[in-house]
C-alpha positions as CSV (number, residue, x, y, z in Angstrom):
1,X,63.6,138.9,98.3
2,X,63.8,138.6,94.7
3,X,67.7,136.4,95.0
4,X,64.9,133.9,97.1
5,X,63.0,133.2,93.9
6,X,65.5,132.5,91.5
7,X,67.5,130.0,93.7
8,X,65.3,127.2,94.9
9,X,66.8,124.2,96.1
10,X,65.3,120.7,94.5
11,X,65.7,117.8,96.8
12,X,65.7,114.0,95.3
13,X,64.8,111.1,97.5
14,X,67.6,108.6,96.1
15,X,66.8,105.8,98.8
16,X,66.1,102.3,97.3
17,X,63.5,101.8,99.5
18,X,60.1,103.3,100.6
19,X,58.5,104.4,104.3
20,X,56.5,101.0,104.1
21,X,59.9,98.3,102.8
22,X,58.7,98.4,99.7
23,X,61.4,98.8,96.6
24,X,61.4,101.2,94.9
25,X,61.7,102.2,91.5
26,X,64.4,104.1,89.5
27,X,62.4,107.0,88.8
28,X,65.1,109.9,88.9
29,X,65.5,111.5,85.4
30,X,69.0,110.9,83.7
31,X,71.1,113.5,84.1
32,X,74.7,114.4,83.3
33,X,75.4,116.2,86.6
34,X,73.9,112.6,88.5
35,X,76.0,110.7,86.4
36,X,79.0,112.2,86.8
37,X,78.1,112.0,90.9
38,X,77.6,108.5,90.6
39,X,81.1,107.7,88.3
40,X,83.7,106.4,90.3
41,X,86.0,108.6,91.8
42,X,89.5,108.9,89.6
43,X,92.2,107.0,91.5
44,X,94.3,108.3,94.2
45,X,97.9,109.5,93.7
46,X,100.1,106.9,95.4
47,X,101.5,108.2,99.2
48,X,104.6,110.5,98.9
49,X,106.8,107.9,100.4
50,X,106.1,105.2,97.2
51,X,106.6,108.1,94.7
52,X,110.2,108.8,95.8
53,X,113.1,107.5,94.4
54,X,116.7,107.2,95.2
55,X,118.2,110.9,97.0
56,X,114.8,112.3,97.5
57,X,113.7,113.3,100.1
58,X,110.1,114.1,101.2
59,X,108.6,116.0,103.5
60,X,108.5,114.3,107.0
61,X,112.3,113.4,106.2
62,X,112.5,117.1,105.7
63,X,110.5,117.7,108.7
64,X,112.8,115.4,110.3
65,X,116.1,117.0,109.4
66,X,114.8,119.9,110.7
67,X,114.1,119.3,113.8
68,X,117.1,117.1,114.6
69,X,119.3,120.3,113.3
70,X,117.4,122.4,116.3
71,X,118.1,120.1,118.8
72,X,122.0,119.8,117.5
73,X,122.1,123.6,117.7
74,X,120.4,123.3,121.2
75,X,123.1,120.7,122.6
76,X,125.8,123.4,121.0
77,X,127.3,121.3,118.3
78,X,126.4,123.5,115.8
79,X,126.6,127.1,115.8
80,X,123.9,129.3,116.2
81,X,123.1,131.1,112.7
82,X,122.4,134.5,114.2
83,X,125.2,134.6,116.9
84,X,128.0,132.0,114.9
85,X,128.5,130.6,118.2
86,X,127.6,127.2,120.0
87,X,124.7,128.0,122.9
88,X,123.8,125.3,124.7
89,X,120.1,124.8,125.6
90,X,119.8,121.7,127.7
91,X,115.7,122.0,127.6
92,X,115.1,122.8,124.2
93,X,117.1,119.6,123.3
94,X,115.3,117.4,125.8
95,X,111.7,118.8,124.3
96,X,112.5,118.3,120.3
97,X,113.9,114.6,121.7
98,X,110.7,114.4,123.4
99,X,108.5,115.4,120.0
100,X,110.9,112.9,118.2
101,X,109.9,109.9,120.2
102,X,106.2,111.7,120.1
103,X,106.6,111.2,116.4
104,X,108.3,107.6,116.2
105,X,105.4,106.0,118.5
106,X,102.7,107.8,116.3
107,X,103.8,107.2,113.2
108,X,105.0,103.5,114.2
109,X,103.9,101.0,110.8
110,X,103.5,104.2,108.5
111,X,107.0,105.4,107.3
112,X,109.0,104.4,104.8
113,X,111.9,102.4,105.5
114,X,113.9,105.7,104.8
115,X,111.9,107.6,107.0
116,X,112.4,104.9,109.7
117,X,115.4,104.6,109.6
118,X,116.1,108.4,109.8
119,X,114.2,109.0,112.8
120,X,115.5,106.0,114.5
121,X,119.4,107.2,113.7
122,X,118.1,110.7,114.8
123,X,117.1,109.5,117.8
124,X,119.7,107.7,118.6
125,X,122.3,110.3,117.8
126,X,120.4,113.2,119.9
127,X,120.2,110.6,122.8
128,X,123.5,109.6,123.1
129,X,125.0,113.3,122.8
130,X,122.6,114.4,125.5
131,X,123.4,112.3,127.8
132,X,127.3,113.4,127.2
133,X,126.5,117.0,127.4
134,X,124.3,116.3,130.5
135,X,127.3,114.8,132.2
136,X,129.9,117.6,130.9
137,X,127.6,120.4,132.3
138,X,127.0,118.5,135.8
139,X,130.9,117.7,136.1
140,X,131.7,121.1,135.2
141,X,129.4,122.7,137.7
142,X,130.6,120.1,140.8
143,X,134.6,121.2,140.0
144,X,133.7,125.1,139.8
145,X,131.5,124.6,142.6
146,X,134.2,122.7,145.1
């Protein structure tokens, strides 16, 4: 009960007007803490994408890379890390493709031109070698099957 004394709250009516339209006038004491309120926020870093330069990468490209990787190791062109062998996985490719074209008509008009341009090649690339492994895994499975 005490801890209810000692902190009270002290409320300021900072409107410009009055109840009845009347304006009204700057009687608020000066203070430091009110001052530094009302200074204007210190500008914002520029976006990661303008603060790069030349062989950086940031993090969506990053985020990117990643993801394209998984699906590369899904379609078995690049060996599984804990097995050292290719495994194909036919729907975990076709669901990172999916999140990639998730993330190119979400981000559309907001990536670098780097960024773009990765996700679009991405794309590209993970589309095309689906569509060759789809047909290798249905050809093989009609000539065993026959």
């Amino acid at each position: 009960m005490e801890d209810q004394g000692k902190s009270r709250v002290k409320v300021l009516d900072r409107r410009h007007f009055t109840a009845e339209g009347q304006r009204r006038e700057a009687d608020v004491p000066e203070n430091p803490e009110a001052k530094a309120a009302a200074a204007p926020a210190p500008e914002p870093p520029p976006p990661p994408s303008a603060q790069e330069g030349p062989g950086q990468e940031g993090p969506f490209a990053e985020f990117l890379l990643n993801l394209t990787s998984s699906a590369f190791m899904s379609l078995g062109q690049v060996p599984n890390p804990l097995t050292g062998r290719p495994e194909l996985d036919i729907q975990s490719a076709a669901s990172i493709i999916d999140i990639l074209e998730m993330l190119q008509t979400k981000t559309r008009g907001n990536l670098s031109l780097t960024e773009k341009d990765l996700l679009d090649q991405s794309l590209y690339q993970l589309k095309m070698l689906y569509v060759q492994t789809l047909k290798k895994a249905e050809g093989g499975g009609r000539e065993r099957g026959s």
